[in-house]
N, C-alpha and C positions, 0 to 999 in steps of 0.2 A: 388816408394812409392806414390809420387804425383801423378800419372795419376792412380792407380788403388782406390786412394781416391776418384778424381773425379767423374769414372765411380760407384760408391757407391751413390754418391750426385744425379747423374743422373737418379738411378737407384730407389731410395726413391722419389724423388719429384711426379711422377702419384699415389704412393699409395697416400701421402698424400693430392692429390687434388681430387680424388676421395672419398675419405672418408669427404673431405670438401665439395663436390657436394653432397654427399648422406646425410650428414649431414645437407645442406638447405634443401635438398628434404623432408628428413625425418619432417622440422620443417611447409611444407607447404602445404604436401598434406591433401588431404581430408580423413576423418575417415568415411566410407562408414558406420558404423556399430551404428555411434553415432547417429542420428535419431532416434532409435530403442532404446535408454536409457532416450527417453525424451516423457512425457505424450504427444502426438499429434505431437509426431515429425516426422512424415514423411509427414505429411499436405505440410509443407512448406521444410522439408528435410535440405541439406548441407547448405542451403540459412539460416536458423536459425545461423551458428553459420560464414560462412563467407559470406561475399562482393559479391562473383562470386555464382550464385545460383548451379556449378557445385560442389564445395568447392576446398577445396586449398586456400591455398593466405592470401590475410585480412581479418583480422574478425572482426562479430560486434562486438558492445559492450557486449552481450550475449556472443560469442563466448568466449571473453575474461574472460568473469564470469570462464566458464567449461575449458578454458585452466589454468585457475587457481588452478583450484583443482585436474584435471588429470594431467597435466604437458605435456610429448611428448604422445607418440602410445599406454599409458596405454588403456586397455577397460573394466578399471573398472566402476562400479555405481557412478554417481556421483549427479543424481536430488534426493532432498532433502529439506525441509520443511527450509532451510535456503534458498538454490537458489531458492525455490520457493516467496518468500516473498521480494526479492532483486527486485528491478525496473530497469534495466540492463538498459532501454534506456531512463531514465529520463522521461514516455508519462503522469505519474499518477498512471500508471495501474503494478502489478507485474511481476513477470514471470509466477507466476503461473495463475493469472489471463488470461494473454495473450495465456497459455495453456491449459485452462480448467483443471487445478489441483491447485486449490488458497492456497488449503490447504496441498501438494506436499507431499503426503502420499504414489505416484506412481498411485492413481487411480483417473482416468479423469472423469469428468464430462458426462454426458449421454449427448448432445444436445448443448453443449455448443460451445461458437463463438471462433474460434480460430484464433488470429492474431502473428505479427510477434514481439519476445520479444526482438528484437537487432535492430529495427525501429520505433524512438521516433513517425513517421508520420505513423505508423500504430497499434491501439491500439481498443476493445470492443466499440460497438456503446451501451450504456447502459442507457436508461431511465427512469425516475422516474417512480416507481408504480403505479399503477391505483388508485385512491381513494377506498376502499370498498362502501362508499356510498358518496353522493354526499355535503347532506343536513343533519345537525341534527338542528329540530324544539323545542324549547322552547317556552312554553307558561306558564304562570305569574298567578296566581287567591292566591294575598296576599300573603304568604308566601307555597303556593302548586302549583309544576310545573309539568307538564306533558310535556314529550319526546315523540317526535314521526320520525323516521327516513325508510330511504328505508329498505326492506329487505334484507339481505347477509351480514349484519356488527354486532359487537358484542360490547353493549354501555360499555364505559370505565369511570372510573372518575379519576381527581386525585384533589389533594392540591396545586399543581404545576402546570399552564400550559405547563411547559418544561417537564412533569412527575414525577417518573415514574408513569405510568397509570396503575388502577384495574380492568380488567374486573369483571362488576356487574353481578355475576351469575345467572343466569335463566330471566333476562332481555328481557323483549318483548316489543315489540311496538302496543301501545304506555304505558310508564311508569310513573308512579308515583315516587315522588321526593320531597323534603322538603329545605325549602332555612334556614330554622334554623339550626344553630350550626356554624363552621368553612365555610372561601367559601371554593366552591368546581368547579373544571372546570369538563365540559362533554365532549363526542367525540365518534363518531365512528369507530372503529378500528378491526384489526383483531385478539386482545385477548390476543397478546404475549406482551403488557405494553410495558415503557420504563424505561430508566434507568440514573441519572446524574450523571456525573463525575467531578470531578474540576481540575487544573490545575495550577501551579506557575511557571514562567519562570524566570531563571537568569544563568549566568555566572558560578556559585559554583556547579550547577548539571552536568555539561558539563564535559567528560572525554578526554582527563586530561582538567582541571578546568579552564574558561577564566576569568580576571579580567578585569568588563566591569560594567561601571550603568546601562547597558540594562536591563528592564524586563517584565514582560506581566502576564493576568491572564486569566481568563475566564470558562468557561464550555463547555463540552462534551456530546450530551445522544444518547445513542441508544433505536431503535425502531423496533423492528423486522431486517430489513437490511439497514433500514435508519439511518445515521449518522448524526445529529446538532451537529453544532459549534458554539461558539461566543466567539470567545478569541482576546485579544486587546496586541496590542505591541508596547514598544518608547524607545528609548533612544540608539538606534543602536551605537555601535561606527562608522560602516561604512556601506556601503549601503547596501538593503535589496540584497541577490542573489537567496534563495529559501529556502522553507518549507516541513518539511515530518514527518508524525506518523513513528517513528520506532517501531522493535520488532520483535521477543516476547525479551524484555529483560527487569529485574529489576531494581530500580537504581542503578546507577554506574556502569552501564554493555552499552556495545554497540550494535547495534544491526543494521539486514538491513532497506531499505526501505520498509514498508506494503500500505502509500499512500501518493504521493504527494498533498502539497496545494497550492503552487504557479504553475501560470501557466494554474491556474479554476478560472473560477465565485468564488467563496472560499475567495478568498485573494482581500482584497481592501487594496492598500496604499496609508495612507496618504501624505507622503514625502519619500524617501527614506531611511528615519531612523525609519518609524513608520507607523502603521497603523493596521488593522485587518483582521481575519477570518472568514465569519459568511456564514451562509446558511447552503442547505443538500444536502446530494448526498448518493444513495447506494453505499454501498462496501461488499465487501469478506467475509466468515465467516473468515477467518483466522485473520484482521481485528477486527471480534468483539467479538472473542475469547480473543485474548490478550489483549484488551482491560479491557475486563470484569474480566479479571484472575487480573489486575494490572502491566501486564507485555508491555505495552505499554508507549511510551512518545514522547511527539513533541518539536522539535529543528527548529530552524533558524537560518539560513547560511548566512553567508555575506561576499560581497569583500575581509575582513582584517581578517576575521574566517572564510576559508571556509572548515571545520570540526563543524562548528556551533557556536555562540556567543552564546546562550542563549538555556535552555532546561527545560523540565517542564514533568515529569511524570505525566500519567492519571492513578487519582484515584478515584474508589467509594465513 
């Protein structure tokens, strides 16, 4: 009875260590097929989502996003207007940005630069717009001014030098103008105005909710695909660790990364409990959609919160 037990013990142990080997195997190889599920993914190929550009093995922090939502050898769909908007490697930039699909609807951009979304040291070389014109001329005769600017821009005015800006219809150069009544700023632009948003940060909007005397304020505008900031922040309970517009989500909802702050020109700190955001920089429409919908908000992360101490919907 004993010895035809053992021969049973001896007899199970290979199935079971080969169902353990094929069970690693199964957890590291390469999904040859997954490239072909991702906007511009066979640019860079297995190398998207693991370590070894062959695939198999470690993966990045991309990898890790899509092994999240597929699990093992599924070959379902899984890019999507949420993974697309997550910043898998912390660079600033999306996934979908880093894929030519910002706005992860499955359809890539015509001509766009495509970098790698699971390597924070690799991310879009992306900068500022060209001015439409260089120079707008103001000249003075008592309270009657005349504008005169190059041509290719469309004169704008507003109330606000932060905006949002009107284009002056049928506006030629050079224009006539009145300095009676409210001021007024001028500019020339390319017509699509801007738009302000403001901003309150604290503890209480943070899900689940921090109890913290941190808090900040500031404004937001957009400008065709320019972004301005000027928002101010103190009273950290612990050190500053990083900043990011999430979204698209309403408050009390969570949402991914759409653009990191810290880490740019963007972010000046004062001390490590406090300091600001200001400047501009283009981003995404996916960026300034949510935005504009009110389905956007910025958080900052710190040491002792790092799920965020402080958060602040942007609103019209």
């Amino acid at each position: 009875m004993n010895t035809i037990q053992k021969k049973r013990t001896i007899l199970t142990m290979p199935v079971v260590f080969c169902a353990l080997l094929f069970t690693i195997f199964e957890s590291t190889q390469a999904r040859s097929f997954r490239p072909g599920l991702i906007p511009n993914g066979k640019v860079i190929s297995c190398a998207n989502c693991h370590i070894r550009p062959s695939g198999g093995g470690q993966r990045t922090s991309f990898g890790e996003a899509v092994r999240l939502i597929v699990g093992g050898g599924s070959n379902m769909p899984f890019w999507s207007p949420t993974l697309a908007a997550l910043d898998s490697d912390g660079d600033g930039f999306t996934n979908g940005q880093e894929l030519g699909d910002p706005d992860g609807d499955g359809v890539a951009e015509a001509g766009a630069q495509i970098t790698h979304p699971g390597d924070a040291n690799s991310f879009p070389d992306i900068s500022d717009p060209e001015p439409v014109s260089t120079t707008l001329f103001i000249e003075a005769d008592g309270k009657n001014l005349t504008l005169t600017w190059e041509e290719g821009g469309i004169l704008e005015s507003s109330e606000n030098f932060l905006g949002p800006w009107n284009a002056i219809e049928g506006a030629t150069s050079p224009f006539q103008a009145s300095a009676d009544g409210p001021m007024k700023f001028y500019r020339v632009g390319d017509g699509t105005g801007g738009q302000i948003f403001t901003l309150f940060l604290n503890g209480g909007q943070e899900l689940p909710a921090v109890t913290t005397g941190a808090k900040g304020s500031g404004t937001v505008s957009i400008d065709g695909k320019l972004l301005t900031i000027h928002v101010q922040y103190d009273g950290l309970e612990s050190n500053f660790a990083a900043a990011h517009i999430h979204g698209p989500a309403g408050k009390g909802v969570n949402a991914g990364v759409l653009f990191g702050l810290s880490g740019t020109d963007l972010h000046q700190p004062s001390d490590a409990n406090s300091g600001m955001f200001t400047g501009s920089a283009v981003v995404s429409d996916a960026i300034i959609e949510a935005i504009k919908e009110g389905e956007a908000y910025l958080n900052i992360h710190t040491s002792g919160n790092g799920g965020g101490e402080i958060r602040g919907q942007i609103n019209p």
